[in-house]
C-alpha positions as a Markdown table, in Angstrom:
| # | Residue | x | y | z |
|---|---|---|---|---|
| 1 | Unk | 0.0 | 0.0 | 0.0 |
| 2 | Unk | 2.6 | 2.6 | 0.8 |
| 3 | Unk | 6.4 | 2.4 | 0.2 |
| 4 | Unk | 9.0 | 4.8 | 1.1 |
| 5 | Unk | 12.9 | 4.8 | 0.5 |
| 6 | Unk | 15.7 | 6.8 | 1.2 |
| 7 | Unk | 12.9 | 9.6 | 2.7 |
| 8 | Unk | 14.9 | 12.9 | 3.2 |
| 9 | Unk | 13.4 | 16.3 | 4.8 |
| 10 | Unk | 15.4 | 18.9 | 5.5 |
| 11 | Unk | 14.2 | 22.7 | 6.5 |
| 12 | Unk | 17.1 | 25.1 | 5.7 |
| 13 | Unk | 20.5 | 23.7 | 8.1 |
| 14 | Unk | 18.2 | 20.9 | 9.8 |
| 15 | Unk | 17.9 | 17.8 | 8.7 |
| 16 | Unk | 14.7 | 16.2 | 9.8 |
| 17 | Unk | 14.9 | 13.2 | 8.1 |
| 18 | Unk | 17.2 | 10.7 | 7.1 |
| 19 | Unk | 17.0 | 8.3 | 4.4 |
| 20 | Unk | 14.1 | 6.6 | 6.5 |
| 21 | Unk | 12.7 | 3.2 | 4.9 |
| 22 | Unk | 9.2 | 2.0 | 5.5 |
| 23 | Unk | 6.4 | 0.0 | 4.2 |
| 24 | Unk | 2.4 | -0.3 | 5.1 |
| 25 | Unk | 0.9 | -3.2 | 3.8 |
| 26 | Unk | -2.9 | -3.3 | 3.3 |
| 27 | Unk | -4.7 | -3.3 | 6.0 |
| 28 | Unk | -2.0 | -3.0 | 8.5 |
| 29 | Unk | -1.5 | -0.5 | 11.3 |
| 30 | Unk | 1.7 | 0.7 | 11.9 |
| 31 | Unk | 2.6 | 2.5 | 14.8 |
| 32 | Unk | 5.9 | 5.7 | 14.3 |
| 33 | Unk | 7.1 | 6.2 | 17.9 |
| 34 | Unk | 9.6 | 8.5 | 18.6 |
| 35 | Unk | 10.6 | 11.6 | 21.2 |
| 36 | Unk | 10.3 | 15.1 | 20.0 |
| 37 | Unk | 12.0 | 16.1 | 17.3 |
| 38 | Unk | 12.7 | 12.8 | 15.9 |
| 39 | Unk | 11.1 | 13.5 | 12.4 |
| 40 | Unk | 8.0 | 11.8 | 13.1 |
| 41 | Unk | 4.9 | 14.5 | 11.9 |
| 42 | Unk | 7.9 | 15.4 | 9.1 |
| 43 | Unk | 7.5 | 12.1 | 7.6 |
| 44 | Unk | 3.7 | 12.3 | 7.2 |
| 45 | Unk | 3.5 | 15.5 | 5.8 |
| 46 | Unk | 6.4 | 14.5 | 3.4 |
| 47 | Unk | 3.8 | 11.3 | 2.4 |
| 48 | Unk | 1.0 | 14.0 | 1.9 |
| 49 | Unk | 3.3 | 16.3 | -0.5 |
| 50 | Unk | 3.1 | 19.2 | 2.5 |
| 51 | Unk | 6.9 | 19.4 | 2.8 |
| 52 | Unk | 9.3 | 18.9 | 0.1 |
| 53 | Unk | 11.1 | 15.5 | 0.4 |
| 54 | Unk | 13.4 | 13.8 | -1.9 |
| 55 | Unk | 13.6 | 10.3 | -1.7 |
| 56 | Unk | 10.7 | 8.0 | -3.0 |
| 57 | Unk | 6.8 | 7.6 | -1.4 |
| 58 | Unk | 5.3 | 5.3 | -3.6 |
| 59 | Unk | 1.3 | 4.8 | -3.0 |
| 60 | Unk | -0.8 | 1.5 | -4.5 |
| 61 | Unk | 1.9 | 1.6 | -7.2 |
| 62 | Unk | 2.0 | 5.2 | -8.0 |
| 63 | Unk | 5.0 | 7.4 | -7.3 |
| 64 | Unk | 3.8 | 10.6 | -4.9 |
| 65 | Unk | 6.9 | 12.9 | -6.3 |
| 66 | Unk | 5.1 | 14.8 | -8.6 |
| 67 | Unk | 1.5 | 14.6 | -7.6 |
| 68 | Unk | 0.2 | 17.8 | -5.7 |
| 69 | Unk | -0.6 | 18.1 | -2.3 |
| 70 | Unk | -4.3 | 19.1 | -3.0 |
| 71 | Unk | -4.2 | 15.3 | -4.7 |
| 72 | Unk | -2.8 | 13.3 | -2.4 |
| 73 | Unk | -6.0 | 13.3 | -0.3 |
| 74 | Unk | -8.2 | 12.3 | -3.2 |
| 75 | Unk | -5.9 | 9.2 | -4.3 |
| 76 | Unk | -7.3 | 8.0 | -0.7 |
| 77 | Unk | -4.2 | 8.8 | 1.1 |
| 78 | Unk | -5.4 | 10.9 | 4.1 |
| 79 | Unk | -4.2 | 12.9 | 7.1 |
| 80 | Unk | -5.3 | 13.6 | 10.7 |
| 81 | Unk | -2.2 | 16.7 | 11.4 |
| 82 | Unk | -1.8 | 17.1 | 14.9 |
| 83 | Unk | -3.5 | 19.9 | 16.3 |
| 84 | Unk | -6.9 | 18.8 | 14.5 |
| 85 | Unk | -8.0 | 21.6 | 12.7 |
| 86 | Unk | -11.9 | 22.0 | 13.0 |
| 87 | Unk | -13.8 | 24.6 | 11.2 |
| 88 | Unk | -14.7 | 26.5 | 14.1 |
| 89 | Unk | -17.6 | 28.0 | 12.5 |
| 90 | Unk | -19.2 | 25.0 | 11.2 |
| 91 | Unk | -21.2 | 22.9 | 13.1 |
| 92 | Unk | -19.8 | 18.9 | 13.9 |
| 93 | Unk | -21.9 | 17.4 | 11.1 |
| 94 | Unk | -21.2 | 20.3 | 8.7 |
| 95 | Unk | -17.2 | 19.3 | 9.8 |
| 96 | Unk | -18.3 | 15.3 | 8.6 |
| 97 | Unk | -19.6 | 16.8 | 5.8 |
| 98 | Unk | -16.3 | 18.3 | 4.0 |
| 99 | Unk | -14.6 | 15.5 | 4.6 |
| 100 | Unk | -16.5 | 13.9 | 1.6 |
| 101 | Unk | -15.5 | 15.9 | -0.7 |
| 102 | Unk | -12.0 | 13.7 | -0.9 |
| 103 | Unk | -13.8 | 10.5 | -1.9 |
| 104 | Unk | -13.6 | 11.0 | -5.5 |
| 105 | Unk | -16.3 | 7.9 | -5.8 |
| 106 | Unk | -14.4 | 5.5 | -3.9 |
| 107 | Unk | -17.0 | 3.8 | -1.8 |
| 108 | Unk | -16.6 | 4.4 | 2.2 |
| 109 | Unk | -16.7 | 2.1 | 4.6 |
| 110 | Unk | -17.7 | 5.0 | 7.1 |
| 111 | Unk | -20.7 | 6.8 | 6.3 |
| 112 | Unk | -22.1 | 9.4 | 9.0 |
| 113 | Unk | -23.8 | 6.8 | 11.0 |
| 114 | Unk | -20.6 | 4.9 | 11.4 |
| 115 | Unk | -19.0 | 7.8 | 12.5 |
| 116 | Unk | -21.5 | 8.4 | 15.0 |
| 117 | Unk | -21.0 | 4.4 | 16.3 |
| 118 | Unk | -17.6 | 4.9 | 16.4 |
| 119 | Unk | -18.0 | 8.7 | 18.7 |
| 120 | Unk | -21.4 | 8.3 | 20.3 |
| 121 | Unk | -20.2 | 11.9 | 22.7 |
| 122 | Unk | -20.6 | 13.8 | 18.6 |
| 123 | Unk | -24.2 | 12.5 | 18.8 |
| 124 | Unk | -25.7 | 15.0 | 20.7 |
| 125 | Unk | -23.4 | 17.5 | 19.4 |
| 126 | Unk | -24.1 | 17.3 | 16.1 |
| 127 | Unk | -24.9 | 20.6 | 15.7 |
| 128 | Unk | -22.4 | 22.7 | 17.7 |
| 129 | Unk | -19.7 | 24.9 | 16.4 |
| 130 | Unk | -16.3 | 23.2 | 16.2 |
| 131 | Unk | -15.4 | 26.1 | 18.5 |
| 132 | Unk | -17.5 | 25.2 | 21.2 |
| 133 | Unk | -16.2 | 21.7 | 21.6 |
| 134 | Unk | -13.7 | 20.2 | 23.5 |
| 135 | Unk | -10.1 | 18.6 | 22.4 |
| 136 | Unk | -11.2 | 15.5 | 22.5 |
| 137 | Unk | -14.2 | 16.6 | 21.1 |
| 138 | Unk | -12.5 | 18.2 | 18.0 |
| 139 | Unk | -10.7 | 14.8 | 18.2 |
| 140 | Unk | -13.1 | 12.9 | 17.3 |
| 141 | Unk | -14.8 | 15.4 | 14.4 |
| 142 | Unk | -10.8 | 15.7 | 12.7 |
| 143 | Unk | -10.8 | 11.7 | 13.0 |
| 144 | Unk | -14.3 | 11.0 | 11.4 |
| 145 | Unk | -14.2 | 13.7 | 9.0 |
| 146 | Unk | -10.8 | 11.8 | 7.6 |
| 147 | Unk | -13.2 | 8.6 | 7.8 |
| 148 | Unk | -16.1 | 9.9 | 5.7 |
| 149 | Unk | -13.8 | 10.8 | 3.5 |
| 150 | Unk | -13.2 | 7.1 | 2.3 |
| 151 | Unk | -9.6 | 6.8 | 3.4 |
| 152 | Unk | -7.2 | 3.6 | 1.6 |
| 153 | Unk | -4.7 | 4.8 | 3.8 |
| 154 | Unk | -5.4 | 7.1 | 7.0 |
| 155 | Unk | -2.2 | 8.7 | 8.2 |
| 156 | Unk | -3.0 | 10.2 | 11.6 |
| 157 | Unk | -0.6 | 12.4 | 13.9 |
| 158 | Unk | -0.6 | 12.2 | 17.8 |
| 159 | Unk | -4.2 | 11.3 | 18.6 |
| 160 | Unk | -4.3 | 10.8 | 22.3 |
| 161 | Unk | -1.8 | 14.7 | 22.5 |
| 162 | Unk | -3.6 | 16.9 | 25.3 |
| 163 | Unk | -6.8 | 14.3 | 25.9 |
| 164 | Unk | -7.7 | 13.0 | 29.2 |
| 165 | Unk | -7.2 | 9.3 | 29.8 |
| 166 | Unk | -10.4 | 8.5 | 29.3 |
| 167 | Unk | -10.9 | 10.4 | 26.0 |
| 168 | Unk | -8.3 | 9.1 | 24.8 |
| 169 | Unk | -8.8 | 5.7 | 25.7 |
| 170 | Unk | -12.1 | 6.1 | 23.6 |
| 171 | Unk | -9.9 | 7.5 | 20.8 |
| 172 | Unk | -7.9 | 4.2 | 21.0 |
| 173 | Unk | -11.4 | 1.9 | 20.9 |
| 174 | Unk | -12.3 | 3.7 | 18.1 |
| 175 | Unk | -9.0 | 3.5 | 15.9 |
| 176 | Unk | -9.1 | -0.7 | 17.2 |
| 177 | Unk | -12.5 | -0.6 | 15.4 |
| 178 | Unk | -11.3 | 1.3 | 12.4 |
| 179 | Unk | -7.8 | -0.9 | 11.9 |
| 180 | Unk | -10.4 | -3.4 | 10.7 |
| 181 | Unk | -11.3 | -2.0 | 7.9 |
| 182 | Unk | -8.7 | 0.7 | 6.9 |
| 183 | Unk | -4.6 | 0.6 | 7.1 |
| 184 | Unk | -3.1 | 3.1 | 9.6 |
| 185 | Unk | 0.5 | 4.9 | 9.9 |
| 186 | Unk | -0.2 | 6.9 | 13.3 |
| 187 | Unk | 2.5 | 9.1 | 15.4 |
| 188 | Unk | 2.0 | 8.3 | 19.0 |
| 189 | Unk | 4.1 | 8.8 | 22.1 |
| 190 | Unk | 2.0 | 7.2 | 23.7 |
| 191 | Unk | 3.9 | 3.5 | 23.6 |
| 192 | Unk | 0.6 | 1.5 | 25.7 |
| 193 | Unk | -2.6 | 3.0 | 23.3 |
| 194 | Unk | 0.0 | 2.5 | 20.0 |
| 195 | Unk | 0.4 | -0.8 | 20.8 |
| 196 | Unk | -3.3 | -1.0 | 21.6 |
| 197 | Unk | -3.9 | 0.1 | 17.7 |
| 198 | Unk | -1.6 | -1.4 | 15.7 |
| 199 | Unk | 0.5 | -4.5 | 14.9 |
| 200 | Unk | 3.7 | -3.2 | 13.9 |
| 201 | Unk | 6.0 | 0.1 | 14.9 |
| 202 | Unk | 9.0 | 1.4 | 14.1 |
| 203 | Unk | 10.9 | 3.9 | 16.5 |
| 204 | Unk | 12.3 | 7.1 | 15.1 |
| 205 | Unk | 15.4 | 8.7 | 16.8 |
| 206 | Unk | 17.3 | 11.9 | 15.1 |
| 207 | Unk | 15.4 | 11.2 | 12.0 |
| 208 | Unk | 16.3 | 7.7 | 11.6 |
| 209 | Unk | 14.5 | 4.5 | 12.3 |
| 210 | Unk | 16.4 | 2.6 | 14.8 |
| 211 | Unk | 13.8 | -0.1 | 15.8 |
| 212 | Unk | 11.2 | -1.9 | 13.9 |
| 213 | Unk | 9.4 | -4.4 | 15.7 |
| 214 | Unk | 5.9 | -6.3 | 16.0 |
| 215 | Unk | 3.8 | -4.2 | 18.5 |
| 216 | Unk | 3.8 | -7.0 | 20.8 |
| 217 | Unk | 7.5 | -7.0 | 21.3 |
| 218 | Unk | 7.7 | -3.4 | 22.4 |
| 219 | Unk | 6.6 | -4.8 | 25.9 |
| 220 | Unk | 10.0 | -6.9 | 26.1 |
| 221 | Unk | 12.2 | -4.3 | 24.8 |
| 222 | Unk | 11.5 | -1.8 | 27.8 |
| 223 | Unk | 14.0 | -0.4 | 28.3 |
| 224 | Unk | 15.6 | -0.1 | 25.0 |
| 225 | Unk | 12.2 | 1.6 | 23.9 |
| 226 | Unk | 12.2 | 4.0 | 26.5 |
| 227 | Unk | 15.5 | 4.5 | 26.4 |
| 228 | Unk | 14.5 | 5.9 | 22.9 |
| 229 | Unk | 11.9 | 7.6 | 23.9 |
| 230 | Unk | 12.6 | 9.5 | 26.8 |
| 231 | Unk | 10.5 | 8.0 | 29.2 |
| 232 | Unk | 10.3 | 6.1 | 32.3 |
| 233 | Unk | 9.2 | 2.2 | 31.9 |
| 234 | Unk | 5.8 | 3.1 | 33.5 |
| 235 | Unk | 5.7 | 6.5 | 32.3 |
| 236 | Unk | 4.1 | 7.5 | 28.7 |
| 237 | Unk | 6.6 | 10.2 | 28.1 |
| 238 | Unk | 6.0 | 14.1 | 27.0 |
């Protein structure tokens, strides 16, 4: 489903990313783990064209380097960024409602309803202004808008950032739910819910990957994963 070799970012001096390898295969989820700064959200916005990148992305056969970022999206390659991005002044079903302009009559194995299944808090806030609502709130609205929108590939950064353990242990439930049905790459520093969500990680460390591993595993590498990560055994990290 998704291919990348030799992945390079740079910004100016800084080199983000290194010549980073990595595959997705159909409907798998693949966990990116990494501390801050490790080139993590650079790498999914190279994918989705928002960075320049050199290096190859290849996507269900086709070569990403010259397709434009306004594309990438309707090719079924799409992105949750990290900070979530609600249309304030649209209501939470309005919000479900752009997302399927992306489809480009692909069918969706999340319509509205599903959505709505997966979140049942959205239900009776269907029609408040993304403003008004929570984090995890707006959580939930960025994740289901990118669902409606048919996704073949959902790429999605930091999920469980800023949300109270119990949001974001719905967030988690949900994205179990959705690995069912639709492959995942998703950026989490949170080692316990991304080993929840997918099968597979790799571990990213001054823009290289320096671990790949079944999720499974993670749990017997403790320390070397933390040590990685900047965090405590027990601890989640920042």
């Amino acid at each position: 489903m998704l291919s990348i070799d030799g992945l390079d970012v740079r910004y100016g001096t800084t080199h983000a990313v290194r010549g980073i390898c990595l595959e997705v295969a159909d409907g798998e989820a693949v966990a990116l783990l990494g501390p801050n700064g490790a080139g993590k959200t650079s790498t999914l916005r190279a994918i989705s064209r928002l960075v320049p990148s050199t290096g190859s992305v290849v996507f269900d056969g086709q070569d990403l380097a010259k397709v434009p970022a306004e594309n990438v999206a309707r090719l079924g390659l799409i992105h949750v960024p990290e900070g979530r991005h609600v249309f304030g002044d649209l209501t939470v079903h309005e919000n479900l409602q752009i997302g399927t302009t992306a489809r480009r009559g692909r069918r969706s194995e999340f319509g509205f309803d599903e959505v709505y299944d997966l979140f049942p808090a959205l239900v009776p806030l269907r029609g408040r202004l993304g403003f008004a609502l929570s984090g995890g709130e707006q959580q939930m609205v960025a994740i289901g808008r990118a669902l409606v929108a048919a996704p073949r590939l959902l790429l999605i950064d930091e999920p469980s950032l800023g949300l109270a353990p119990i949001v974001a242990d719905a967030v988690a439930s949900a994205l179990v739910e959705v690995r069912s049905r639709t492959a995942l790459l998703v950026i989490e520093q949170n080692v316990h819910l991304a080993v929840r969500v997918c099968q597979r990680a790799a571990v990213l460390s001054g823009g290289v990957v320096v671990l790949e591993a079944p999720a499974a595993q993670l749990h017997d590498r403790g320390e070397l994963l933390a040590s990685y990560l900047g965090q405590s055994r027990t601890g989640t990290g920042a």
